[in-house]
C-alpha positions in Angstrom: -45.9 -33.9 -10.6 -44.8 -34.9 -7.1 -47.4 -34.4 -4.1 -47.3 -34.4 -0.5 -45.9 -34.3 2.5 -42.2 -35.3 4.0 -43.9 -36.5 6.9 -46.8 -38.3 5.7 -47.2 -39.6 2.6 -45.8 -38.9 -1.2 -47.8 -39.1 -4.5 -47.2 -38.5 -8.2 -49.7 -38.0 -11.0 -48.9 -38.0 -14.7 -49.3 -35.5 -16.9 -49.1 -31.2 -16.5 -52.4 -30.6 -13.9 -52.3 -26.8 -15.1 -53.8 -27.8 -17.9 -56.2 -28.9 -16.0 -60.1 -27.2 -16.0 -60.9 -25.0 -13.4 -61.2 -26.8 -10.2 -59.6 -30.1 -10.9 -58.1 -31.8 -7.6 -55.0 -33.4 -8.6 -55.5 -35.9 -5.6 -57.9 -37.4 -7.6 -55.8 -39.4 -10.0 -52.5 -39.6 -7.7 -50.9 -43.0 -7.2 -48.8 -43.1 -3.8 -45.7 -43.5 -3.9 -44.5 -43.6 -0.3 -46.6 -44.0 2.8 -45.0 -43.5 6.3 -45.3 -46.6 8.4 -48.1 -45.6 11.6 -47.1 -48.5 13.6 -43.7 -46.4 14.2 -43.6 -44.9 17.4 -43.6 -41.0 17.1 -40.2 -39.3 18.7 -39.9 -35.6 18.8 -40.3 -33.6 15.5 -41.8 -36.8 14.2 -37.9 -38.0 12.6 -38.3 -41.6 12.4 -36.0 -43.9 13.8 -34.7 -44.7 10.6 -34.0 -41.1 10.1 -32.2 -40.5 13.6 -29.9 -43.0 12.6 -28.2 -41.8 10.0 -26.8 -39.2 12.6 -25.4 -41.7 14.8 -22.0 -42.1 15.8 -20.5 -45.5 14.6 -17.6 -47.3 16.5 -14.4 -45.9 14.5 -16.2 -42.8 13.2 -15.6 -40.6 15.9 -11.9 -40.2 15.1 -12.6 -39.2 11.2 -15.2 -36.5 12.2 -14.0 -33.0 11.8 -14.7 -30.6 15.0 -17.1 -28.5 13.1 -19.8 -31.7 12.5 -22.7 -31.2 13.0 -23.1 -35.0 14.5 -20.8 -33.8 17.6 -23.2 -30.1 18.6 -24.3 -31.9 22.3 -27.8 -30.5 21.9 -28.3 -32.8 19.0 -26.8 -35.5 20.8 -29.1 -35.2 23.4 -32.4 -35.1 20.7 -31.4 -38.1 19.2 -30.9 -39.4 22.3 -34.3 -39.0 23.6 -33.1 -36.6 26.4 -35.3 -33.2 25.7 -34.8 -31.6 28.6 -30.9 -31.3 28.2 -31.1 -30.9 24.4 -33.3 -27.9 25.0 -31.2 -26.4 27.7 -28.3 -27.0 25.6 -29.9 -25.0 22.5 -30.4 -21.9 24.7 -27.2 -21.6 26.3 -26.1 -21.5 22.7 -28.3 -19.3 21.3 -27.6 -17.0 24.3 -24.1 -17.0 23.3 -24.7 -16.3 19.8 -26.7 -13.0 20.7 -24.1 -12.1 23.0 -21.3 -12.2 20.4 -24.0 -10.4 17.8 -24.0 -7.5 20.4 -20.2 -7.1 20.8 -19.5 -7.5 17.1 -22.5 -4.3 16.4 -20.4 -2.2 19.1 -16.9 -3.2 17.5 -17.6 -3.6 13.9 -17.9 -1.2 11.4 -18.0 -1.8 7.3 -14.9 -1.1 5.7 -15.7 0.3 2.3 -19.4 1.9 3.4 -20.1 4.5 6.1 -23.6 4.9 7.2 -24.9 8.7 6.3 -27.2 11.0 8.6 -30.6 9.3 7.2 -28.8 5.7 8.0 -28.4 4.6 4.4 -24.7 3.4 3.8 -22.5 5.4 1.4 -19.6 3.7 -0.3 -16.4 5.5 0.9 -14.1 3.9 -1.6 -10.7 2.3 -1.4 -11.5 -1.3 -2.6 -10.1 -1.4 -5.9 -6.9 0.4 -4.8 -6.6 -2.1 -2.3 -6.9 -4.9 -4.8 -4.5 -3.5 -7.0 -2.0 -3.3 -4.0 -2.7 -7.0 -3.4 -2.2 -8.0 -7.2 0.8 -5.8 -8.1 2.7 -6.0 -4.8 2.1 -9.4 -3.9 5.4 -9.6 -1.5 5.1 -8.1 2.5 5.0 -4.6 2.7 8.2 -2.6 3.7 6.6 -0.5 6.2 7.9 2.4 7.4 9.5 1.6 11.1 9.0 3.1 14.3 11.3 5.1 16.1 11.6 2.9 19.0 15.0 1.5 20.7 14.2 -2.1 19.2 12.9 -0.7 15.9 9.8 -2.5 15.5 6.9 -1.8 14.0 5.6 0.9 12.7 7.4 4.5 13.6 6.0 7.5 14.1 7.9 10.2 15.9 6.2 13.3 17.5 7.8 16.7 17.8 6.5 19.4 20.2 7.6 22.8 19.0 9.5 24.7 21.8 12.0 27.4 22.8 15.2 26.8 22.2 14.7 22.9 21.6 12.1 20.1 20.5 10.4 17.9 23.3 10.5 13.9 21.4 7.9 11.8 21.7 9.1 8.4 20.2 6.2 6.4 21.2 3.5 8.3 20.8 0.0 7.1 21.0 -2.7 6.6 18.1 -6.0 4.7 17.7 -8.2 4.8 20.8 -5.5 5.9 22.9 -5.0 9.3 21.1 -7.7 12.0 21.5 -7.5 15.1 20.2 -5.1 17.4 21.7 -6.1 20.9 22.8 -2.7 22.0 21.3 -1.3 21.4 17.7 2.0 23.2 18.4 4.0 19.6 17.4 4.3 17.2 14.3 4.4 14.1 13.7 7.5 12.2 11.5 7.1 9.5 9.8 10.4 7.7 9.6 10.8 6.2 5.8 14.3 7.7 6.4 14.9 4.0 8.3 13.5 1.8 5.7 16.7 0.6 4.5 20.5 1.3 5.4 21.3 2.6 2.1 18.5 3.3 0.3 16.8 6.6 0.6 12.7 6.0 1.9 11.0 7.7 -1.2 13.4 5.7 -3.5 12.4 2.5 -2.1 8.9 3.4 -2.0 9.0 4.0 -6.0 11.1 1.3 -6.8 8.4 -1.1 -4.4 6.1 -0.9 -7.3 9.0 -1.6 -10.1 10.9 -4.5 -8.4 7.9 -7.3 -8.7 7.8 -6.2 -12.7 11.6 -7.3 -12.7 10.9 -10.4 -11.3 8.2 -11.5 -12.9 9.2 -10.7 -16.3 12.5 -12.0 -15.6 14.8 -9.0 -16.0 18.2 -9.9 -15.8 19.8 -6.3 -16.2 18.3 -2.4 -15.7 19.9 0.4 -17.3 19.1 3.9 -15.7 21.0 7.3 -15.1 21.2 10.1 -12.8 23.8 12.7 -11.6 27.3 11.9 -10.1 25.3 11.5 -6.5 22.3 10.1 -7.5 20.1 8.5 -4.9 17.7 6.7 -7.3 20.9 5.1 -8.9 22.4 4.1 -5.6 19.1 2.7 -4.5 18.6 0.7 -8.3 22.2 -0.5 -8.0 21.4 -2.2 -3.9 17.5 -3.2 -4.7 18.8 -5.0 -7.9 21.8 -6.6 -6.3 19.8 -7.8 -3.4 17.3 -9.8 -6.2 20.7 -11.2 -8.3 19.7 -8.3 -11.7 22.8 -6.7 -13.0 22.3 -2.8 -12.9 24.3 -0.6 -15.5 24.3 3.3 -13.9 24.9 6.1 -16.7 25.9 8.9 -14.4 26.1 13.0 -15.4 30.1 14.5 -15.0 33.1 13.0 -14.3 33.8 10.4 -11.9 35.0 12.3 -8.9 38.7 12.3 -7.4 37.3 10.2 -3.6 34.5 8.0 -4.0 32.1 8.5 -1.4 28.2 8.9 -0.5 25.7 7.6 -3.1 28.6 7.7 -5.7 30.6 5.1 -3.7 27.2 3.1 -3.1 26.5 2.9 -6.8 29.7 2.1 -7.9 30.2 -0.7 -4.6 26.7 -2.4 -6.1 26.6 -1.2 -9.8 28.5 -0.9 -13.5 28.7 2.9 -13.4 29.9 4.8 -16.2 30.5 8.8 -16.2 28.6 10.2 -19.3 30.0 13.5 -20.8 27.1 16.3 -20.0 26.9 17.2 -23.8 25.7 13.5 -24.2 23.4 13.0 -21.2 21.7 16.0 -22.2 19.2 13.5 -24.6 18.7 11.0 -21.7 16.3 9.1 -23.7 18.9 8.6 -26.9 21.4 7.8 -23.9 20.0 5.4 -22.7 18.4 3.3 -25.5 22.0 3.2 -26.9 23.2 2.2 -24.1 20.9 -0.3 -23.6 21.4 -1.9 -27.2 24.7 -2.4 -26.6 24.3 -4.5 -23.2 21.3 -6.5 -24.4 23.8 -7.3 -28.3 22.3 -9.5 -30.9 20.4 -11.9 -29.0 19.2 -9.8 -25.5 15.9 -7.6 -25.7 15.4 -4.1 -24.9 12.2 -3.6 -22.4 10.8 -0.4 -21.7 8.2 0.5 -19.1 5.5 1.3 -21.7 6.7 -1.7 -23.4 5.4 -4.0 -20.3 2.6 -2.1 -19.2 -0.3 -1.5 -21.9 -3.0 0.9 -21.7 -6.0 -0.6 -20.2 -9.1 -1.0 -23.2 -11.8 1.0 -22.9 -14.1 -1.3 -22.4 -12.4 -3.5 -20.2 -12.0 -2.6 -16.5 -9.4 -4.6 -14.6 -8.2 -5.0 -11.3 -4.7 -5.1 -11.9 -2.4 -3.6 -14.4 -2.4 -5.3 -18.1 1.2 -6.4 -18.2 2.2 -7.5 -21.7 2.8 -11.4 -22.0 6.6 -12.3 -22.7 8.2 -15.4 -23.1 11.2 -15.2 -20.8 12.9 -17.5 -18.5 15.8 -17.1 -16.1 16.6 -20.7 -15.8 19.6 -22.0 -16.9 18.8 -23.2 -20.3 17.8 -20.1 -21.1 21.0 -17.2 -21.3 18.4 -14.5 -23.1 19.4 -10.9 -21.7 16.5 -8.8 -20.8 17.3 -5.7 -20.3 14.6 -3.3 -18.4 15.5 1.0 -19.0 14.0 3.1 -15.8 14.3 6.7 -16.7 16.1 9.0 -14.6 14.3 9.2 -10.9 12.1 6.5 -11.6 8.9 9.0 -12.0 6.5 6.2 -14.0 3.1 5.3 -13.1 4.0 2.5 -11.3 6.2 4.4 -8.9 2.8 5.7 -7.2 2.3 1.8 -6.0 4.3 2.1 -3.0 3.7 5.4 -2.2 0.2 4.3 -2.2 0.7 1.2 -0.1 2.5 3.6 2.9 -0.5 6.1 2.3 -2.9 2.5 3.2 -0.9 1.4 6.4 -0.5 4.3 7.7 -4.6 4.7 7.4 -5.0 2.0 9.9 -6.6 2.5 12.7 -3.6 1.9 15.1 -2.3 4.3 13.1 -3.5 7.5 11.6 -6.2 6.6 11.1 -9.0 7.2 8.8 -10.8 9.8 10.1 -8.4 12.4 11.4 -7.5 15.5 9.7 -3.8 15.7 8.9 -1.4 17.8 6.6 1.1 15.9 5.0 4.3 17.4 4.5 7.1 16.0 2.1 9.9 17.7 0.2 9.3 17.3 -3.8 12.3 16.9 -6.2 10.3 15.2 -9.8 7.2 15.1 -7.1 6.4 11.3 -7.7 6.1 10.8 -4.0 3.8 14.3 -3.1 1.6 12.9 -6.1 1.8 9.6 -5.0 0.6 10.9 -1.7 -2.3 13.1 -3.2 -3.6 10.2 -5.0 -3.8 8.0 -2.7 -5.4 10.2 0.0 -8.2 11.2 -2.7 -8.7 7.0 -3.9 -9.0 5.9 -0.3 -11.2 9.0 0.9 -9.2 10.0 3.7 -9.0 13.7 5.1 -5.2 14.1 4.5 -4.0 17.3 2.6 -0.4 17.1 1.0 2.3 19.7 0.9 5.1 19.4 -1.0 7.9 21.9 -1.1 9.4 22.3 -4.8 12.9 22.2 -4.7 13.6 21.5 -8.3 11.1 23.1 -10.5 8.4 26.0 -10.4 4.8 25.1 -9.9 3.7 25.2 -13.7 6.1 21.8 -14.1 4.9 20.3 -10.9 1.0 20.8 -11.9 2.1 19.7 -15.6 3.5 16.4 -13.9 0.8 16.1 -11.8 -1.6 15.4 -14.5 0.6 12.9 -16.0 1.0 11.2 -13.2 -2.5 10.6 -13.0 -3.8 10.1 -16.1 -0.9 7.4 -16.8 -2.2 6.3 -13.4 -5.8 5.9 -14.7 -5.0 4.3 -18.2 -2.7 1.7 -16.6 -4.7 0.8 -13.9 -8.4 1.6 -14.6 -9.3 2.7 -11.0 -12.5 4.2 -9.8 -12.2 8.4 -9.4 -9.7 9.1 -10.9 -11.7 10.7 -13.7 -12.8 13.5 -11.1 -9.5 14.1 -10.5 -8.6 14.5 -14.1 -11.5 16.8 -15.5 -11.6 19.0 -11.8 -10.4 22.4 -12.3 -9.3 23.6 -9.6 -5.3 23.1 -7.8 -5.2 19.4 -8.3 -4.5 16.9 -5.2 -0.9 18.3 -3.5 -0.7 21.9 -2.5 2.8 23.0 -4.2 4.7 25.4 -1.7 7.7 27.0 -2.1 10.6 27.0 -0.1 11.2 29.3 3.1 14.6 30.7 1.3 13.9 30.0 -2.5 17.2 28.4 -4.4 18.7 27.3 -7.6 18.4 23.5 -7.1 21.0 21.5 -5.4 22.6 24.6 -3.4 23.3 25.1 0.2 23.0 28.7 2.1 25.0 29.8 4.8 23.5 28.5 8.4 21.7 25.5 6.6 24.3 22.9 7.7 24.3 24.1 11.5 20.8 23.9 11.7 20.8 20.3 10.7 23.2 19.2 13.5 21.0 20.8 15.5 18.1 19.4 14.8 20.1 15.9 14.6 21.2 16.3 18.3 17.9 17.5 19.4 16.3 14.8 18.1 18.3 12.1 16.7 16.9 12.8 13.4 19.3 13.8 11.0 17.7 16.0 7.9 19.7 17.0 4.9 19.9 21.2 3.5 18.9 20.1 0.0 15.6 18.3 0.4 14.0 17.3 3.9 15.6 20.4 6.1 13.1 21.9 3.7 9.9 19.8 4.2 11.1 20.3 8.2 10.6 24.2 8.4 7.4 23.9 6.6 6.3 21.4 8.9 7.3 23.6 11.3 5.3 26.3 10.1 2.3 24.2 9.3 2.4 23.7 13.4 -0.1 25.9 14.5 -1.5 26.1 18.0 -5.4 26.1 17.0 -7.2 23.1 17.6 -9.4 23.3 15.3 -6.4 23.1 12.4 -5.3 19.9 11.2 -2.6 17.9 12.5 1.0 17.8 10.6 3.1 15.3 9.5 6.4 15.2 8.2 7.1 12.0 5.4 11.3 11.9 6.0 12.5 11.1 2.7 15.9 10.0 3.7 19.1 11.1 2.6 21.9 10.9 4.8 24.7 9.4 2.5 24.0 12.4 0.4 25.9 14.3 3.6 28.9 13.0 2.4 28.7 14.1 -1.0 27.6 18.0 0.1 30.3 17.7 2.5 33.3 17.6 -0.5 31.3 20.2 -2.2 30.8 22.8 0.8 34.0 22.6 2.5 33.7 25.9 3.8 29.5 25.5 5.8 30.7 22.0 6.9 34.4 22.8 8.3 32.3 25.4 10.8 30.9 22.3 12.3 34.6 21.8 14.1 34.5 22.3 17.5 37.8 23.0 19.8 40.4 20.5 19.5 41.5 18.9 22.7 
């Protein structure tokens, strides 16, 4: 056993002095070991000479010393160089500094995954495994959502103030510190995923955001998918998968149509599309599985979704998804066709992923926000994105409620859908509450809504296509009669005047090439858009 002091002297004495009777003094039978030499003059905190020397500067070491040693701080400096005074003075000017910084970092700062309840304990809010599972499945930059702005950058949100006969457009308008809370809600915000890409609908490139690093990293070298004769999912598979150098086959519903044009002439521009008799597209799954067989031949593989992604085990949580191991390679020794089937709209678990991601952004605080009350407003065709919203509003505890307006089914499919969603959601990815959404009883996480002027699916009414170009020269925002004119006049009427309701925003979708096609369809609505002829 070692005794003594640093500063004085060091002993040692054999044996285990616990052992020891009562009121032994080990002292007794120590042997030094080190003494420390009295005829050295004392310097301040008693460091010997010997000591303060190994902290001294050689010739040549000065160049080779990072800026953060400690040998360069000029209060030690001055200590070792016998100067008290001005090592002292030094100390406190930095430890004034230090509080200082402490003071503006308590006023700025605030924990991002706790919030401090009423009694002062800290509460954990949430978000931190969503977060890493954005990190690990979406490793590439996010494609955020721009900002109506005359450059484009950033970020765009547009606000709309509700007035008689015409909107008043606010295209920059303020958030974060610089946006209290209005006295009026009569407006609505738009959040522009319509400008995400040039031909690639917002919500399609939001559900294929979570899909295109699977392609990549398992080395996909075709996708087979389907969709109708103006599909924008297959438009947006056929660009997406051109842009990464993946071949895309594109079963579409009909017959190929007498003029090209809209997401029919982007799919075929970027894609292999071939028109599937109705009879035969009826069993999409059969469809495309044949389909599939016959691209990938006798020495290609056929990948499914489920196929990749395997349910997470029970007794293994995980902060990314548990992607099944392959041995694939794209080089060029290595001709192996993989071939990857998304079904029709691209409605899978991992779809949620980039709905998710815009849901985080748009949280920030330069944003949104995280504490204000908002209603988010989106038009719902399979209602991946509205559930994509929901969930991620409910995993990152913000105060967000989503609408979504069912264009294409009634609210007993939606709710049905909604539960898959989310309990695929949970058994891929493991993530913390999604249980409670699960078990609860009650509506779920997006508040279905029908439309204003209830349809059958895919049809236009009279005065539909005039009130679009008006809204498009009002406001430079062009919306479509099918989906987002839809999610627009509920906005609209989600715009209240009381202050004490929630602020609305409107997610715009996209589809303007889809124009084109309704235009061939409804001659008649679009040829009263002709003005007089000069």
């Amino acid at each position: 056993m070692l005794i003594g002091k640093w500063d004085e002297a060091m002993y040692y004495v054999l044996g285990d002095p616990t052992t020891k009777p009562k009121g032994y003094d080990p002292m007794t039978e120590a042997a030094i070991l080190w003494e420390r030499d009295s005829s050295v003059s004392k310097t301040r905190y008693n460091l010997s000479p010997f000591a303060i020397s190994l902290n001294e500067i050689l010739p040549g070491l000065l160049e080779k010393l990072p800026p953060t040693d400690s040998r360069l701080r000029p209060d030690q400096r001055h200590l070792e160089n016998g100067e008290y005074e001005l090592a002292n003075a030094e100390k406190l000017r930095l430890e004034q500094l230090q509080r200082q910084a402490r003071k503006m970092q308590e006023r700025g700062w605030q924990p991002r995954w706790f919030k401090k309840d009423e009694d002062g304990c800290y509460r954990y809010i949430g978000g931190k495994m969503i977060r890493k599972i954005l990190l690990t499945c979406l490793p590439h930059p996010s494609s955020a959502a721009m900002i109506h702005s005359n450059s484009l950058q950033n970020q765009i949100v547009t606000r709309l103030k509700l007035g008689s006969p015409n909107f008043l457009l606010n295209t920059h308008p303020p958030f974060g510190d610089a946006n209290p809370l209005s006295k009026e809600r009569n407006y609505f915000y738009v959040v522009r995923d319509d400008l995400l890409h040039p031909l690639v609908n917002g919500n399609k490139a939001r559900k294929l955001d979570g899909l295109l690093p699977v392609l990549q990293r398992y080395s996909v070298t075709d996708v087979v998918t389907c969709g109708g004769c103006q599909s924008a999912h297959t438009a947006a598979v056929a660009v997406l998968c051109a842009e990464r150098g993946i071949v895309s086959h594109l079963l579409l519903r009909g017959e190929q149509p007498e003029i090209l044009t809209g997401y029919n002439l982007i799919s075929s521009m970027y894609g292999n599309v071939t028109y599937v008799p109705r009879t035969i597209y009826a069993n999409r799954e059969e469809m495309l599985k044949s389909y599939a067989e016959s691209v990938a031949g006798n020495n290609g593989s056929v990948l499914w979704l489920g196929d990749i992604i395997e349910p997470s085990s029970a007794t293994e949580l995980s902060t990314s998804p548990n992607f099944m191991q392959m041995d694939v390679s794209r080089s060029e020794g290595n001709h192996r066709r993989n071939i990857l089937v998304v079904k029709e709209g691209a409605g899978d678990s991992v779809a949620l992923l980039g709905v998710i991601r815009l849901v985080e952004y748009l949280s920030h605080n330069h944003l949104l926000g995280k504490e204000r009350p908002m209603k988010f407003v989106v038009d719902a065709g399979t209602g991946t994105t509205a559930i994509g919203l929901g969930l991620a509003a409910h995993c990152l505890r913000l105060p967000w409620e989503v609408y979504a307006v069912m264009l294409a089914d009634k609210i007993e499919g939606y709710r049905k859908q909604e539960v898959h969603l989310i309990s695929e959601f949970k058994k891929h990815f493991n993530i913390e509450f999604i249980d409670e959404i699960v078990n609860r009883k009650d509506a779920g996480i997006v508040n279905w809504v029908e439309r204003g002027r209830p349809r059958k699916f895919g049809n236009v009414l009279e005065g539909e296509v005039e009130r679009c170009q008006q809204i498009a020269q009002q406001t430079g925002i062009l919306v479509d009669p099918v989906y987002t004119l839809a999610a627009w006049e509920t906005a609209m009427l989600l715009s209240s005047n009381d202050a004490e309701e929630p602020e609305v925003a409107l997610l715009h979708t996209g589809g303007t090439l889809g124009m084109f096609g309704l235009a061939q369809r409804y001659k008649n609505y679009f040829g009263m858009l002709k003005k007089g002829v000069f």
